[in-house]
NUMARDO-773622 format. One record per residue: residue number from 1; x, y, z of N, C-alpha, C in turn. Coordinates in steps of 0.05 Angstrom, whole numbers. Layout:
BEGIN
rec nr: NUM	npx: X	npy: Y	npz: Z	capx: X	capy: Y	capz: Z	cpx: X	cpy: Y	cpz: Z .
...
//
This chain:
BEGIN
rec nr: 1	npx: 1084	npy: 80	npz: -756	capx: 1078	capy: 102	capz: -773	cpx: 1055	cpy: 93	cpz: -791 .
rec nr: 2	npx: 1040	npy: 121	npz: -799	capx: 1015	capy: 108	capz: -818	cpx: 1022	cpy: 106	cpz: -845 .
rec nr: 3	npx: 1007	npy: 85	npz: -850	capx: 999	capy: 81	capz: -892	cpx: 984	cpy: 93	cpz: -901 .
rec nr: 4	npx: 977	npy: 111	npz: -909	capx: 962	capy: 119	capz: -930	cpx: 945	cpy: 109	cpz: -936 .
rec nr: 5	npx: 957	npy: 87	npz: -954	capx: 942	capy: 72	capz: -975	cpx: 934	cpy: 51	cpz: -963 .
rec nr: 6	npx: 940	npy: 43	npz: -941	capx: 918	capy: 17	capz: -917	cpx: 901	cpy: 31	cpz: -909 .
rec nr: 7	npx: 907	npy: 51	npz: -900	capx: 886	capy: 72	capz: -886	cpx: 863	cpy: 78	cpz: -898 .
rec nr: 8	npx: 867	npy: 88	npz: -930	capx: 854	capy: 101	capz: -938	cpx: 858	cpy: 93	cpz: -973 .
rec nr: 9	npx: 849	npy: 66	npz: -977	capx: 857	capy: 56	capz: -1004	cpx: 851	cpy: 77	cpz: -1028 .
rec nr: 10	npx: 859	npy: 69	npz: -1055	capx: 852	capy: 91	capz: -1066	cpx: 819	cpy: 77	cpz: -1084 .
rec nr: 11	npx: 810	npy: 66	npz: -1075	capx: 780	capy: 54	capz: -1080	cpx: 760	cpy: 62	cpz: -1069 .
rec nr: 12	npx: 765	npy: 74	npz: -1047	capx: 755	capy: 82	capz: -1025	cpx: 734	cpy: 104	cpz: -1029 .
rec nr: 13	npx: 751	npy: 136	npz: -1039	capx: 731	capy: 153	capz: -1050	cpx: 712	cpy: 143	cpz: -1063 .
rec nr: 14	npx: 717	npy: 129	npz: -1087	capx: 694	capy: 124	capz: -1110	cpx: 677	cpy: 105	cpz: -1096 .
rec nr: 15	npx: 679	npy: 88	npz: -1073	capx: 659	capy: 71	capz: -1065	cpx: 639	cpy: 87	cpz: -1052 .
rec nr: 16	npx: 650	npy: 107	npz: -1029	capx: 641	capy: 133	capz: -1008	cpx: 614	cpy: 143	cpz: -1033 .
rec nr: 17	npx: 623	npy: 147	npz: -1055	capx: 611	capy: 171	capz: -1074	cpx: 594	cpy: 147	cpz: -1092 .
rec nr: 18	npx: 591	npy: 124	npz: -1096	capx: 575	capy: 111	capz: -1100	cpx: 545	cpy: 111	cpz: -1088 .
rec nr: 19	npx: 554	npy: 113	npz: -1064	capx: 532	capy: 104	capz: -1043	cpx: 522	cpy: 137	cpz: -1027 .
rec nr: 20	npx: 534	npy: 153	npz: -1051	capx: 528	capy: 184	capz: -1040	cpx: 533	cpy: 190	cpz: -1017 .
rec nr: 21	npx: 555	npy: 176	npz: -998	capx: 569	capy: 193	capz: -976	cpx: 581	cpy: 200	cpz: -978 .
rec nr: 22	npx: 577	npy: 244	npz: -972	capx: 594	capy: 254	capz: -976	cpx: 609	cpy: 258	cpz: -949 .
rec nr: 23	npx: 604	npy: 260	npz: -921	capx: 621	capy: 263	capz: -900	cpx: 629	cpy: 237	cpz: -891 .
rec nr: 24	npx: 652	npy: 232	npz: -894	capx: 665	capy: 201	capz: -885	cpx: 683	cpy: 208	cpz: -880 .
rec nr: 25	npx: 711	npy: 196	npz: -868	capx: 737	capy: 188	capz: -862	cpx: 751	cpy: 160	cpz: -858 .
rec nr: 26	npx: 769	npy: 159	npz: -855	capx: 789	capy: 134	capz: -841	cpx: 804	cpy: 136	cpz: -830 .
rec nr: 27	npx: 815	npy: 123	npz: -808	capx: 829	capy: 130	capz: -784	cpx: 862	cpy: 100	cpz: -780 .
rec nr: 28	npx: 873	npy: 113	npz: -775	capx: 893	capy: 87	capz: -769	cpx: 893	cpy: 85	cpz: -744 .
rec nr: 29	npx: 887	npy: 56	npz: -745	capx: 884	capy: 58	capz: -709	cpx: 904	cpy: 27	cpz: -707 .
rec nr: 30	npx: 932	npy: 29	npz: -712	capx: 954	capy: 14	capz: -714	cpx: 963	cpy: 17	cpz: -686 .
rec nr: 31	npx: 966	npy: 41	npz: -671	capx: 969	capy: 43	capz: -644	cpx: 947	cpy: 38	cpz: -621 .
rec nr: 32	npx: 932	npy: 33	npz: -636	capx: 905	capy: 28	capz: -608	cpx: 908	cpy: -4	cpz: -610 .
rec nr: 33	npx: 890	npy: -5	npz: -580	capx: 882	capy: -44	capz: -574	cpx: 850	cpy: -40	cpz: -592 .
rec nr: 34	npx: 853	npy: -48	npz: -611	capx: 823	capy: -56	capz: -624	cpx: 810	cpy: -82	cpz: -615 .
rec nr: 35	npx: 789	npy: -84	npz: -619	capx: 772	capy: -111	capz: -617	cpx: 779	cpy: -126	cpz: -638 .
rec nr: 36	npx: 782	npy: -165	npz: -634	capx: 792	capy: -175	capz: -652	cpx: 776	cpy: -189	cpz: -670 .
rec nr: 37	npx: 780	npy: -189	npz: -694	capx: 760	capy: -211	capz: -714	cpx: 754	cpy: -240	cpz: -714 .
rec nr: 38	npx: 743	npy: -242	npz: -717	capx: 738	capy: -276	capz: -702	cpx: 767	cpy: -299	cpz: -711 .
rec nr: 39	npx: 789	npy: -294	npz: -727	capx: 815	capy: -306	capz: -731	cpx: 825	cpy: -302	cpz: -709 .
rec nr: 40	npx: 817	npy: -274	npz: -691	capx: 844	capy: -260	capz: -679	cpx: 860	cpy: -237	cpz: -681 .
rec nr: 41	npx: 847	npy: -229	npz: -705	capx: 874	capy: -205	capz: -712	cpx: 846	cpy: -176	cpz: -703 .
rec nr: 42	npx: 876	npy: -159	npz: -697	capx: 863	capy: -130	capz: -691	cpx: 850	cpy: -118	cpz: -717 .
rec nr: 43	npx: 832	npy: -98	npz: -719	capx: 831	capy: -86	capz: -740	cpx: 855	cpy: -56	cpz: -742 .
rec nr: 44	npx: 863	npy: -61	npz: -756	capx: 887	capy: -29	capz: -759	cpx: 875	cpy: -11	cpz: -770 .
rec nr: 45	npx: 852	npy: -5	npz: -781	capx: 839	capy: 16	capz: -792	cpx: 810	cpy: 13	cpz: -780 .
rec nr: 46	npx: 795	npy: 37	npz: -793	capx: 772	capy: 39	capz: -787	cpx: 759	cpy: 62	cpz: -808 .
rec nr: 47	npx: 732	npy: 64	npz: -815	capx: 723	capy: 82	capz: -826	cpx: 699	cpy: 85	cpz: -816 .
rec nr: 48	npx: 687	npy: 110	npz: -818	capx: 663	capy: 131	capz: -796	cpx: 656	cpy: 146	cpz: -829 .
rec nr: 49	npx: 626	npy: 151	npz: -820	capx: 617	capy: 159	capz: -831	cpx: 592	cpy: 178	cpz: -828 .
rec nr: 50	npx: 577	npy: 196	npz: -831	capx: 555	capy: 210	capz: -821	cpx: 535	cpy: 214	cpz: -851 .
rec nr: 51	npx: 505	npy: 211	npz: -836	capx: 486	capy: 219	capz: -859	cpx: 466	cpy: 231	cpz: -841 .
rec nr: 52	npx: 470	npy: 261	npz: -849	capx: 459	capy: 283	capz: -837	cpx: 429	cpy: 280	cpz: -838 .
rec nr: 53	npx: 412	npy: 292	npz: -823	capx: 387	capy: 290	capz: -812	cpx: 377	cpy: 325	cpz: -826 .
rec nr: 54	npx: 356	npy: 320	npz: -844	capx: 346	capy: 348	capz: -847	cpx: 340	cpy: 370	cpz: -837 .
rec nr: 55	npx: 361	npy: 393	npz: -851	capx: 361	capy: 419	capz: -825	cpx: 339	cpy: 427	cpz: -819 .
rec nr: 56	npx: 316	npy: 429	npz: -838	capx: 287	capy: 443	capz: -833	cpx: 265	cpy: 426	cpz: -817 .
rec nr: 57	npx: 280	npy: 402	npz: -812	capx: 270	capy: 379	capz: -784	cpx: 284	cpy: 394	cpz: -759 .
rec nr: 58	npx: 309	npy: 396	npz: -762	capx: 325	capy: 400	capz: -735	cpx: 316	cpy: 442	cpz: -730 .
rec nr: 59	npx: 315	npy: 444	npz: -744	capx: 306	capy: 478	capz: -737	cpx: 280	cpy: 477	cpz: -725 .
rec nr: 60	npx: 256	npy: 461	npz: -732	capx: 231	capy: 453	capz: -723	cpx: 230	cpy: 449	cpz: -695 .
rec nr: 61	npx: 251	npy: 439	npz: -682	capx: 248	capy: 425	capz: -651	cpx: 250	cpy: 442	cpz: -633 .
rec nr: 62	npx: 231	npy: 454	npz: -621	capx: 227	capy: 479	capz: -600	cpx: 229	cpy: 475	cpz: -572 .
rec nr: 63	npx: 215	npy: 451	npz: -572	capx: 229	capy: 430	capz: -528	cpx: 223	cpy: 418	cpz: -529 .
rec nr: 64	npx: 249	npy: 399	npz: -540	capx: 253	capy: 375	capz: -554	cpx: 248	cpy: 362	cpz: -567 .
rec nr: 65	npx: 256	npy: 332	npz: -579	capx: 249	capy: 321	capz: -601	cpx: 213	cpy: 322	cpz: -600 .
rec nr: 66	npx: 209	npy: 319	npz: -629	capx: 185	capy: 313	capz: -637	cpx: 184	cpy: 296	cpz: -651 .
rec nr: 67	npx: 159	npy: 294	npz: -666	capx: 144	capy: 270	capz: -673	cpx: 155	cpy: 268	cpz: -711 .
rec nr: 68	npx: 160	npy: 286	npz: -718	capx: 179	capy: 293	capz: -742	cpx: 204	cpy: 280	cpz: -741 .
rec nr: 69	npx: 214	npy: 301	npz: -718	capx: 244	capy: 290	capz: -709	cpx: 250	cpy: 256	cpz: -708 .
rec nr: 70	npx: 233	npy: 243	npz: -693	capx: 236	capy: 218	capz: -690	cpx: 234	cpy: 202	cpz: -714 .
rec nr: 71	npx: 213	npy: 214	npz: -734	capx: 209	capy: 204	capz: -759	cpx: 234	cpy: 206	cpz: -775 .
rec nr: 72	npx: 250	npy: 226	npz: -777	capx: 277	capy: 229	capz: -788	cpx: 294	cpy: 216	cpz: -787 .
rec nr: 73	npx: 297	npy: 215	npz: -758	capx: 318	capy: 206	capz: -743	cpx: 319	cpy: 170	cpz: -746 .
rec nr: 74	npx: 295	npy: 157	npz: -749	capx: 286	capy: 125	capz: -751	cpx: 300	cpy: 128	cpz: -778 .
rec nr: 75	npx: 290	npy: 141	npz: -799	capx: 291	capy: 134	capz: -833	cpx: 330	cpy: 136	cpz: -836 .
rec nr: 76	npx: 338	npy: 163	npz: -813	capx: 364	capy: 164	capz: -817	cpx: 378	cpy: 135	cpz: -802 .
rec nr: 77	npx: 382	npy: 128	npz: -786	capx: 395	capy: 106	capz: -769	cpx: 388	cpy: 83	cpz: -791 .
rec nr: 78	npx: 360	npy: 75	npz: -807	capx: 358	capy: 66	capz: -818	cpx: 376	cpy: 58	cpz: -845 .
rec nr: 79	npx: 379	npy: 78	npz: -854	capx: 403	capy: 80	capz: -880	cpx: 429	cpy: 79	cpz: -869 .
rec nr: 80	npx: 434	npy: 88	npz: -843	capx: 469	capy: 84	capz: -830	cpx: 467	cpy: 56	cpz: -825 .
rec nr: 81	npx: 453	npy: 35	npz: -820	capx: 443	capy: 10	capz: -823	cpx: 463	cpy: -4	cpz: -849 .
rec nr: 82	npx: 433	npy: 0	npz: -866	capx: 438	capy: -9	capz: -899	cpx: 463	cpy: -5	cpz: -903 .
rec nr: 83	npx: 478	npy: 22	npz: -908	capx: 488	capy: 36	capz: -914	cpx: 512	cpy: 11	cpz: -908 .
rec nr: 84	npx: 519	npy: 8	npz: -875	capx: 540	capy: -8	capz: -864	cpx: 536	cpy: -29	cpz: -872 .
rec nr: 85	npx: 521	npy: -40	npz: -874	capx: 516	capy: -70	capz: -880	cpx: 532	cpy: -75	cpz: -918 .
rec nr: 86	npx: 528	npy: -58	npz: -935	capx: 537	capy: -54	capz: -958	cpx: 566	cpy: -47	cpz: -960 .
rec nr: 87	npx: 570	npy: -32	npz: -948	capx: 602	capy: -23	capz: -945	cpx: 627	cpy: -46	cpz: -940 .
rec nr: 88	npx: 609	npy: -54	npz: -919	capx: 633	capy: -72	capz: -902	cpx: 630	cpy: -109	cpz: -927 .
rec nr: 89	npx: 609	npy: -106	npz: -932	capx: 607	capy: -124	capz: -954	cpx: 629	cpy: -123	cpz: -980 .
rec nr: 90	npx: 622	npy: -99	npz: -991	capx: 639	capy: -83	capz: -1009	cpx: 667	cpy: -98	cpz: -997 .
rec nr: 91	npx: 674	npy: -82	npz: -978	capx: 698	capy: -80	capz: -968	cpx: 713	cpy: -111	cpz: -967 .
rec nr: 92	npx: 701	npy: -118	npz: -961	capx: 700	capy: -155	capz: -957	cpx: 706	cpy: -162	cpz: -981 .
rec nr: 93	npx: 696	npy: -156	npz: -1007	capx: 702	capy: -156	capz: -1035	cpx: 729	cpy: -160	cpz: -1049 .
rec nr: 94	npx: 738	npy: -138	npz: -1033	capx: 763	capy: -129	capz: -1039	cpx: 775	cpy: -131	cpz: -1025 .
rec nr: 95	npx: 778	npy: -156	npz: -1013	capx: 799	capy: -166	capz: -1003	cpx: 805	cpy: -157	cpz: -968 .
rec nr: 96	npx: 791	npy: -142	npz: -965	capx: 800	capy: -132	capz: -938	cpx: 787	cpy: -147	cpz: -907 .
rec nr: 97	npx: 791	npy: -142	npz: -891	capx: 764	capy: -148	capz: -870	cpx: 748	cpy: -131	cpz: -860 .
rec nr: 98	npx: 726	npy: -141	npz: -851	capx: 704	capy: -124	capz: -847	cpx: 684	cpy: -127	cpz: -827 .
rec nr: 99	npx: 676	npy: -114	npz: -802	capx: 654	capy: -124	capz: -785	cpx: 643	cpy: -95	cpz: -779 .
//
């Protein structure tokens, strides 16, 4: 059965809203075979996150990506990057594990 509060600590929001992500989640993944951390152990959670790509880019694309689009799309993957690289740091912080 799931935890809550492993799942979904209560630190969690205010970190998400630090770093201005507003669409995120966490998942218990206590029943799945995860990939293991270099000790060995499974991860039992997980967190996903999205940083949307500008609608007045994505309304622009008439047959197919363009040269905008791609510009967006680099700067976005770019910050889902940073973004992870900081989180799982964070996360590491506080005690948890993180890859």
């Amino acid at each position: 059965m799931s935890n809550p509060t492993i799942v979904s600590p209560a630190w969690l929001p205010d970190l998400m809203e630090t770093h201005e992500i507003a669409l995120w989640g966490a998942a218990d993944l206590s029943g799945f075979s995860t990939p293991k951390d270099e000790t060995g152990k499974r991860f039992l959670c997980a967190i996903s996150f999205a940083i949307p790509i500008n609608p007045q880019i994505m309304v622009s694309i008439q047959n197919g990506p363009n040269q905008v689009y791609a510009a967006e799309y680099i700067k976005v993957n770019n910050r889902i990057n940073e973004l992870s690289e900081a989180l799982a740091a964070e996360i590491k912080n506080c005690g948890f594990r993180s890859k």
